[in-house]
C-alpha positions in Angstrom: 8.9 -0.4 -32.1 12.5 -1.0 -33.6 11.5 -3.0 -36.8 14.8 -4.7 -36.7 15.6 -4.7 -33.3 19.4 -6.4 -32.2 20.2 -8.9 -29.6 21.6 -8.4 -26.5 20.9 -10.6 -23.9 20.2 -14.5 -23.8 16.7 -14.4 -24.2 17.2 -12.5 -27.3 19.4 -15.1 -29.1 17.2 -17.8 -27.8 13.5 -15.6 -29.3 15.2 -15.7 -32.6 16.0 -19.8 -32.5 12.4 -20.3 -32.1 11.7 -18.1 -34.8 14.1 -20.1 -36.6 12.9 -23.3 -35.7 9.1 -22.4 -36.1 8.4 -19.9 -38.6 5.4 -20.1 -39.6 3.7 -19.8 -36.1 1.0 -17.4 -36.1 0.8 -17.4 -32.2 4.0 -18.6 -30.6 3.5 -20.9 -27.1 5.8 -20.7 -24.5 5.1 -23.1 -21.6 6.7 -23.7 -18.1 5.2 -25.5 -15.0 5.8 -27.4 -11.6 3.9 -29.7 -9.2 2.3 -27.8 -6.1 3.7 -30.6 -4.1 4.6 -28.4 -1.3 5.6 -25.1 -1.1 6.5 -23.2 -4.4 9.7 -21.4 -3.9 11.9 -19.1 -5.7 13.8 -21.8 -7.7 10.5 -22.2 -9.3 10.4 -18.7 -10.2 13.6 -19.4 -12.3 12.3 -21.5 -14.5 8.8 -19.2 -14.9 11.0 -16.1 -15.7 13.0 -17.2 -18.3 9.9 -18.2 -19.9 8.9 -14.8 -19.8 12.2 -13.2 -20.6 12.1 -15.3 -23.9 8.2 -14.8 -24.4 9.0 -10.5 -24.1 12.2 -11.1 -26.6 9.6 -12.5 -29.1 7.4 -9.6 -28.9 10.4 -7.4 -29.5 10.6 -9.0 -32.5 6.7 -8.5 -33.5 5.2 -11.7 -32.7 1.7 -12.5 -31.2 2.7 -14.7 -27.9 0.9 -17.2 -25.3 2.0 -18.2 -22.1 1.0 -21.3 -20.5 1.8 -21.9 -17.0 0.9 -25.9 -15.8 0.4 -26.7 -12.2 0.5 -30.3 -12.5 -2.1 -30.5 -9.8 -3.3 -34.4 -10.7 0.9 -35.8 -10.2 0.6 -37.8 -7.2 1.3 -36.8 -3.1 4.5 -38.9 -3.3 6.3 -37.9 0.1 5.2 -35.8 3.2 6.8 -32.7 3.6 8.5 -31.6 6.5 6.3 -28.7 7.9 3.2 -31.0 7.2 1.6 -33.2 10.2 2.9 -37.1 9.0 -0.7 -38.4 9.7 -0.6 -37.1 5.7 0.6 -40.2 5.0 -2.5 -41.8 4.9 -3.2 -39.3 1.5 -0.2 -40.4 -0.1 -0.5 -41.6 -4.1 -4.1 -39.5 -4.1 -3.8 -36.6 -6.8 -2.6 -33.8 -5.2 -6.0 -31.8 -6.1 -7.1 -34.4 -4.0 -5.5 -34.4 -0.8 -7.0 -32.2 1.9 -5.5 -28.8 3.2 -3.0 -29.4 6.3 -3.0 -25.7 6.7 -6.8 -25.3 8.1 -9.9 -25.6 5.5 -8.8 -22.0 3.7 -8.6 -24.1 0.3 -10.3 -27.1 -1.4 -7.1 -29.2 -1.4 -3.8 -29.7 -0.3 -2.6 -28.1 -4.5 -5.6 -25.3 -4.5 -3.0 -23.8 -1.3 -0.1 -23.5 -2.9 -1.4 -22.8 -6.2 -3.5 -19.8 -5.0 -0.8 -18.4 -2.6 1.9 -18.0 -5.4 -0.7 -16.7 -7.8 -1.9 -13.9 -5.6 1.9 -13.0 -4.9 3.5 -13.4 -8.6 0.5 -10.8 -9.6 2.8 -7.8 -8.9 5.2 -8.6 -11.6 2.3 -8.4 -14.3 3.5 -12.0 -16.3 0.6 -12.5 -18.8 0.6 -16.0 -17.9 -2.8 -18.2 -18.1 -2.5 -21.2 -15.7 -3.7 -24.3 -16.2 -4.8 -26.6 -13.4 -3.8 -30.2 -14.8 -6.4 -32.0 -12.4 -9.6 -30.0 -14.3 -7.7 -31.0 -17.7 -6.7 -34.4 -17.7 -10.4 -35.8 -15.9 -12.0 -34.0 -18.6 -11.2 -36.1 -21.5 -9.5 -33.6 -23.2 -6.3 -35.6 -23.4 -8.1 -39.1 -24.2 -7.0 -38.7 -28.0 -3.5 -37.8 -27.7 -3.5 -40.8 -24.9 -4.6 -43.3 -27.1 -2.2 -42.4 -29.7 0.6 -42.4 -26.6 -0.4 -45.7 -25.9 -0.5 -47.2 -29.5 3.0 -46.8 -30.1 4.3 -48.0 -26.7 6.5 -50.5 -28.0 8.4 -47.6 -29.9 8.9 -45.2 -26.8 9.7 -47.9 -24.6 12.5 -48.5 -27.5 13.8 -45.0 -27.0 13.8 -45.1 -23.2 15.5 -48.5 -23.1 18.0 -46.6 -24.8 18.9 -44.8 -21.6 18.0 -47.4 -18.6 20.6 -50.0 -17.3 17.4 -52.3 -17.8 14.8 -52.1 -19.8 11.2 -52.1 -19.5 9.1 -55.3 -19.0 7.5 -56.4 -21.8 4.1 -55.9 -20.8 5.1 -52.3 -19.8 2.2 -49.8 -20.6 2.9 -45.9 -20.0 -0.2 -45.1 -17.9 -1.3 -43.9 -15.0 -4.8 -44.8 -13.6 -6.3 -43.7 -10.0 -8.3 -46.2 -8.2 -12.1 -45.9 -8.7 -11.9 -47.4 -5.0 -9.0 -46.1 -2.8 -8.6 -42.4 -5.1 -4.5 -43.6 -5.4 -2.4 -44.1 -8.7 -1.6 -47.8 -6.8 -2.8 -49.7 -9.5 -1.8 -51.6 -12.9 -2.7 -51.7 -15.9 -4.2 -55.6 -17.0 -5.0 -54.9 -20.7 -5.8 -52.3 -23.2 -7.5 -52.8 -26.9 -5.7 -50.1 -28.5 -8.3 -47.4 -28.6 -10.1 -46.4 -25.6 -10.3 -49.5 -23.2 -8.4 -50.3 -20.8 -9.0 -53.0 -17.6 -7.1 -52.1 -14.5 -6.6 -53.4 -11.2 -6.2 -51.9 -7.6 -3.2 -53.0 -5.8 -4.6 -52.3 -2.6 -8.1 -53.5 -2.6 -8.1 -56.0 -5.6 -10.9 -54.2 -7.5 -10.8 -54.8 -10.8 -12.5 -52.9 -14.1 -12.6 -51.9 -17.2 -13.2 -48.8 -18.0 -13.4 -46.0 -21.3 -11.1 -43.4 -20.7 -12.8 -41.0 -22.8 -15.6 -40.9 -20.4 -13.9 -42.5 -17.5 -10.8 -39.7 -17.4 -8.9 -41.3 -14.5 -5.6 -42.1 -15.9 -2.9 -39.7 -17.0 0.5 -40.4 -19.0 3.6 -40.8 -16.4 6.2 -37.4 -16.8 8.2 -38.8 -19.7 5.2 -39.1 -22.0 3.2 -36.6 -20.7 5.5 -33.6 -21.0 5.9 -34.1 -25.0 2.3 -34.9 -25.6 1.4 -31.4 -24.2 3.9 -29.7 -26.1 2.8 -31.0 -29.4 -1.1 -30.1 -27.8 -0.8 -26.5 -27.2 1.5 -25.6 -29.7 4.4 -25.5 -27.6 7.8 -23.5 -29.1 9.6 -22.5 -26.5 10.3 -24.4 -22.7 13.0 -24.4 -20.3 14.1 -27.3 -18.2 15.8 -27.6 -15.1 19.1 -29.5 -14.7 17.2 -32.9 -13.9 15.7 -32.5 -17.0 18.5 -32.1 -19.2 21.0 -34.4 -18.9 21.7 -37.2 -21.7 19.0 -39.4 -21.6 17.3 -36.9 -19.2 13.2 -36.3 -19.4 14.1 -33.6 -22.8 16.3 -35.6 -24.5 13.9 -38.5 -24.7 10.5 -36.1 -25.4 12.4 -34.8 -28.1 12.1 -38.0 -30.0 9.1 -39.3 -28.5 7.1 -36.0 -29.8 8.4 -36.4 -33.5 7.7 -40.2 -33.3 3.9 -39.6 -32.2 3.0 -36.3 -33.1 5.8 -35.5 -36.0 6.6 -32.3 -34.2 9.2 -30.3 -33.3 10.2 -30.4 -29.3 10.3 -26.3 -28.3 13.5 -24.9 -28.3 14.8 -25.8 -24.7 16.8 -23.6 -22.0 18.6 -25.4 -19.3 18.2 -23.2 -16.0 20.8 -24.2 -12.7 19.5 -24.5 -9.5 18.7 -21.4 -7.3 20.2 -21.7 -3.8 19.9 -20.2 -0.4 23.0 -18.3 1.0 24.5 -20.7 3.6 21.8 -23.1 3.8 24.2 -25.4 1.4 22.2 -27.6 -1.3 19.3 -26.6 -3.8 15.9 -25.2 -2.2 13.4 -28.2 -2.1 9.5 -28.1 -2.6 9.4 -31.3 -0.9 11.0 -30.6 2.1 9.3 -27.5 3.1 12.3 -25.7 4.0 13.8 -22.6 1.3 11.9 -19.0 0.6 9.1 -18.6 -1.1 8.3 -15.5 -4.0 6.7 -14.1 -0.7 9.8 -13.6 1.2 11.9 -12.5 -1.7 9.3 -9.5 -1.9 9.3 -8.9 1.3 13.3 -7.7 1.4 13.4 -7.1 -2.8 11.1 -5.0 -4.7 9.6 -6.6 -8.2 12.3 -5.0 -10.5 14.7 -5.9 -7.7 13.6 -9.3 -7.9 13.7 -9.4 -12.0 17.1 -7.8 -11.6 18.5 -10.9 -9.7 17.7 -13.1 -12.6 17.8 -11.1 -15.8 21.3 -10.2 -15.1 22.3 -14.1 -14.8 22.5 -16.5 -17.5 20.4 -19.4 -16.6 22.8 -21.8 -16.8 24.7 -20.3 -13.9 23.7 -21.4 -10.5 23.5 -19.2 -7.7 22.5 -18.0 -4.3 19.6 -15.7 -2.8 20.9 -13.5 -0.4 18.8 -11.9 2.6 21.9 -10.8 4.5 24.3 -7.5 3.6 24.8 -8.7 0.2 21.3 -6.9 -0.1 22.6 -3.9 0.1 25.1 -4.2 -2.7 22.5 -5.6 -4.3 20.6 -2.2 -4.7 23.4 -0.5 -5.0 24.2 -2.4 -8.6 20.4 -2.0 -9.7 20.6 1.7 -9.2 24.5 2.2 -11.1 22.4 -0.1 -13.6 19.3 2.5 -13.8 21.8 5.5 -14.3 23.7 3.8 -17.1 20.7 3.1 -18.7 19.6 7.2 -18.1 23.3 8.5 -18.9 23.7 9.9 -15.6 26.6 7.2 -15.3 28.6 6.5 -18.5 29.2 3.5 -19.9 32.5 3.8 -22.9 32.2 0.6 -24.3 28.8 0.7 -26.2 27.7 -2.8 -26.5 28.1 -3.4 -23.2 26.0 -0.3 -22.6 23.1 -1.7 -25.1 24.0 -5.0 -23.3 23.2 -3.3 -19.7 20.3 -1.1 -21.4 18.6 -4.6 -22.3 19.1 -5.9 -19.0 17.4 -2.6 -17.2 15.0 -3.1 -19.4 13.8 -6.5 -19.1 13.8 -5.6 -15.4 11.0 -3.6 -16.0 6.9 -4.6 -14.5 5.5 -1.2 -15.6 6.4 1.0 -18.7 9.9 2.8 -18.5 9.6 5.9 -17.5 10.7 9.0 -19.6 13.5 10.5 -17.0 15.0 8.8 -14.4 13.3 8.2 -11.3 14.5 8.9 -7.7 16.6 6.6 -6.0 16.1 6.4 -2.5 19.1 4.1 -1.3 18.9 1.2 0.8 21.4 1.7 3.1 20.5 5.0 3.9 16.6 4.1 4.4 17.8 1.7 6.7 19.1 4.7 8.7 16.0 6.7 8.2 13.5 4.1 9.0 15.3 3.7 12.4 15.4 7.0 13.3 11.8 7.2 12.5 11.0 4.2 14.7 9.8 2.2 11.6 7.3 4.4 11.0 7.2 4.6 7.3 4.7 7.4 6.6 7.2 9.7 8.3 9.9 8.6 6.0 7.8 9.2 2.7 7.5 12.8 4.5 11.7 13.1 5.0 12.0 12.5 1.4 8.9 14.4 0.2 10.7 17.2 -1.4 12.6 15.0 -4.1 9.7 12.6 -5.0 8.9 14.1 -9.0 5.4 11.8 -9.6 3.6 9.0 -8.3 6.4 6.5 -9.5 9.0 7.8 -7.2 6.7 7.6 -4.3 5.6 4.2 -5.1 9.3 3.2 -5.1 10.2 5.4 -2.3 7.4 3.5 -0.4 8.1 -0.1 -1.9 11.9 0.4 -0.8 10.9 1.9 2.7 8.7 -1.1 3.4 11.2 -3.5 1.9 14.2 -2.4 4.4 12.2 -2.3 7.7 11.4 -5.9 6.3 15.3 -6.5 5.9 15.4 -4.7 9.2 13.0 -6.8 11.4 14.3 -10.3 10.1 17.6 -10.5 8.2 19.9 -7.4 9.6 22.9 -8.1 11.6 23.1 -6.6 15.1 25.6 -3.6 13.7 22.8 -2.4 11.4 20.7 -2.1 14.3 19.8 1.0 16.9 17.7 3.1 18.0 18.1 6.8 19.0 18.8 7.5 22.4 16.2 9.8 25.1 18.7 12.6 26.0 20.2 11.9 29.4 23.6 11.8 31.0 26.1 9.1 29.3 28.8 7.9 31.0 32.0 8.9 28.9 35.1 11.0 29.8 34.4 14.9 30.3 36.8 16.1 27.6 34.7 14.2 24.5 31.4 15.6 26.6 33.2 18.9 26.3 33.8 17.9 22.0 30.7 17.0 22.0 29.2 20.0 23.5 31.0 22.1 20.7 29.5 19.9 17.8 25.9 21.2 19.5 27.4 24.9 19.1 28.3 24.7 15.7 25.4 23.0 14.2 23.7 26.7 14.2 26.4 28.3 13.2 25.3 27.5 9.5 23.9 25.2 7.3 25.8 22.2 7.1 26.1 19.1 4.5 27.8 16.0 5.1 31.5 16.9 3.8 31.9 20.0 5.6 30.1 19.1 8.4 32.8 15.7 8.8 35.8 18.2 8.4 34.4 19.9 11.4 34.2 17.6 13.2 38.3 16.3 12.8 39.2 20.0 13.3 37.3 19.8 16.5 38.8 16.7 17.0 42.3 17.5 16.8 42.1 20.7 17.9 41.2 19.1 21.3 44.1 16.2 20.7 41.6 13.8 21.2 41.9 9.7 19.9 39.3 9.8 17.0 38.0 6.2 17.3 37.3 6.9 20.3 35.6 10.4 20.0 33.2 8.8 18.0 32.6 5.8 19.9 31.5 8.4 22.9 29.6 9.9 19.8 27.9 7.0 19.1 27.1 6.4 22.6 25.4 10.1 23.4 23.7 9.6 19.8 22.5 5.5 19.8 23.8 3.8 23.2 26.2 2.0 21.0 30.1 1.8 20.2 29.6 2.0 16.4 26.8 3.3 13.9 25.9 5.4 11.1 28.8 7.9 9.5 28.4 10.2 11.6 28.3 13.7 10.4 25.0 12.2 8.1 23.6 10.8 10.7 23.8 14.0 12.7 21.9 16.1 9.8 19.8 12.7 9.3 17.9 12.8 12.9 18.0 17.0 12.5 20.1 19.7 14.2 17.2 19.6 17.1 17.3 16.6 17.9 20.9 15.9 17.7 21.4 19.4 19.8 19.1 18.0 22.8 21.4 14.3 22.4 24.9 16.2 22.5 24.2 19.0 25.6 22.4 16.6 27.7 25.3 13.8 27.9 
């Protein structure tokens, strides 16, 4: 390891601020989290990578690192969403852990589904992240201490939030959260409290009144703007990102801030704000709530892992932008793989620190150790031809490429990427990416371009061909029989896919094999 290694990337800049701001950690925290209040998308995943990005920066640097991940799994079912049945709305204001599973009884509660789901599918990117289910901590007790100290100096948070609200906070305000012993919901309020453990509450919608211990009655929680610093100050917390709700003047950090060094005389972490992730064309953020946006689950399905890291690594998290499933894709790749040969040498970069600066990002891309020499780079595009000529049969695909694969790594990526653009195929492609090779058979097109095309068959065993010399036949052919090009290869395309457009043409005619093209060409 590089003993004094230099930054180049955000997250290296912001690994040395919390080094700064907490030396004398012997373990440094970094914490991000979100309520499984519907499905968890890939604007989540923003906020859960630059976590990590800063959490790898740190070990760089030599230091011992924890990841905390919260699924604030006992936050209230506040609205409905959109691809859940609305008789749901009798579980509204129940914990989330707590409301049942509209998607069949495969989990224990309506949080468990989401939870689980993204769990099992953000396992492929390796993340040492240990999740904590907030439901299981907070009706433990575990927080009962740091509540009562929350509560004790009420007078002086609700100071610093009345700093911020156009009015302030009743009098009688207290900062807690209690669910019904009666109905399971948070509808209740808070009648007294005798500034250590006891509090009496009442339920709003069935009168039911009690008093209960907190420590051994843990059915109350802190609302957001408490809650969020106590933790920090609880686990040690050095590092956490924020999205741009959060992070406003008088938004949920700028207040826990002061309300952690008021409490708890701590530090807040060192704070990231990250923009909003987008879908292309769908116009707006991507909402939990509403059901609709892409979850890590489709991303994978059209991006690989490193693909996936390579979409956010190389964009600040301040900047907001857009997932794309459509051609952008392709381009996409394209960039990863000029990244991946800069990084090798194969592609020179003159200006060194933006080489170390593109050698960082390559590398924070990374899931699985680097590997020595580059590896093989099947391209996107072109597996979009192969896969169709194959008839989406991948296995025949890993056998066209079979003599460049090296070592296991290229053949996982070969196969990763294969199964990645029949994906792309199948459900985000464009009609003009589309086709499917032709039976031979008689085509109806003029008899001088059969006659062209008839020669192409001729000359394909006259030698071996590549791609280059194999298009400058073809032109020679072409003007040699003062034919319109565009439309010689439109009856090409039609002998070949049944279509006016396709492929490049002299590839794709070495792409489906000199056989097979032969039989297409004679037969029209």
């Amino acid at each position: 390891m590089d003993q004094n290694p230099q930054p180049y990337h955000w997250a290296d800049y912001a690994a040395l601020q919390v080094i700064k701001e907490f030396p004398d950690e012997e373990v440094y925290t970094v914490a991000s989290g979100v309520t499984p209040s519907g499905m968890v998308h890939v604007g989540h995943f923003r906020e859960l990578i630059t976590s990590e990005l800063v959490r790898r920066s740190l070990e760089r640097l030599g230091k011992k690192t924890r990841f905390i991940y919260s699924w604030d799994s006992y936050d209230a079912f506040r609205k409905v969403p959109s691809n859940v049945p609305e008789s749901w709305k009798q579980y509204l204001r129940l914990p989330n852990a707590q409301v049942p599973d509209p998607f069949g009884e495969c989990h224990e509660s309506y949080a468990e589904h989401w939870m689980q789901l993204a769990e099992q599918t953000l396992r492929v990117f390796n993340f040492p992240v240990e999740y904590q289910r907030q439901h299981k901590i907070q009706t433990s007790g575990e927080y009962a201490e740091d509540i009562r100290k929350y509560l004790r100096k009420r007078k002086e948070i609700k100071k610093i939030l009345d700093k911020f609200r156009k009015e302030p906070l009743p009098e009688s305000w207290f900062p807690l959260t209690v669910y019904s012993e009666k109905t399971g919901k948070d509808t209740t309020k808070v009648l007294s409290y005798d500034e250590e453990y006891t509090i009496e509450y009442e339920c709003e919608e069935t009168g039911f009144r009690n008093t209960i211990d907190f420590r051994k009655t843990p059915i109350v929680k802190l609302p957001w703007r408490l809650d969020w610093p106590m933790r920090w100050a609880h686990y040690g917390v050095c590092y956490e990102p924020g999205g741009k709700d959060h992070s406003t003047p008088g938004g949920s950090y700028d207040t826990g801030k002061q309300i952690v060094k008021l409490v708890s005389n701590r530090k807040a972490p060192v704070y990231t704000f990250y923009n909003f992730v987008g879908m292309k064309g769908s116009g707006g953020k991507i909402s939990s709530s509403s059901g609709k946006g892409a979850t890590m689950k489709d991303l994978l399905e059209v991006y690989t892992p490193e693909l996936v890291m390579y979409l956010f690594v190389g964009t600040r998290p301040q900047a907001e932008f857009s997932i794309s499933f459509d051609t952008d894709v392709i381009k996409i790749y394209e960039d990863y793989d000029k990244l991946e040969r800069q990084y090798y040498g194969i592609e020179k970069v003159k200006d060194e620190k933006k080489l170390n600066q593109y050698k960082r990002i390559y590398e924070l891309c990374q899931i699985k150790d680097i590997q020595p020499s580059i590896p093989y780079q099947p391209g996107f595009r072109h597996l979009t031809t192969i896969i169709q000529i194959h008839e989406g049969e991948v296995e025949k695909v890993i056998e066209y490429f079979a003599s460049q694969l090296q070592n296991d790594f290229d053949k996982q990526r070969l196969l990763e990427r294969a199964r990645c653009a029949k994906n792309w195929l199948d459900h985000h492609a464009s009609e003009e990416f589309i086709f499917k090779v032709r039976k031979p058979g008689p085509v109806d097109i003029p008899q001088e371009y059969k006659e062209v095309l008839h020669q192409v068959a001729q000359k394909l065993d006259e030698r071996e061909w590549d791609e280059i010399s194999l298009h400058e036949e073809l032109y020679i052919l072409i003007k040699n029989a003062n034919l319109d090009i565009k439309e010689f290869f439109q009856a090409a395309y039609k002998v070949l896919i049944g279509k006016d457009r396709g492929p490049k043409l002299a590839s794709f005619i070495l792409t489906i094999g000199k056989q097979r093209a032969k039989e297409l060409l004679l037969s029209c």
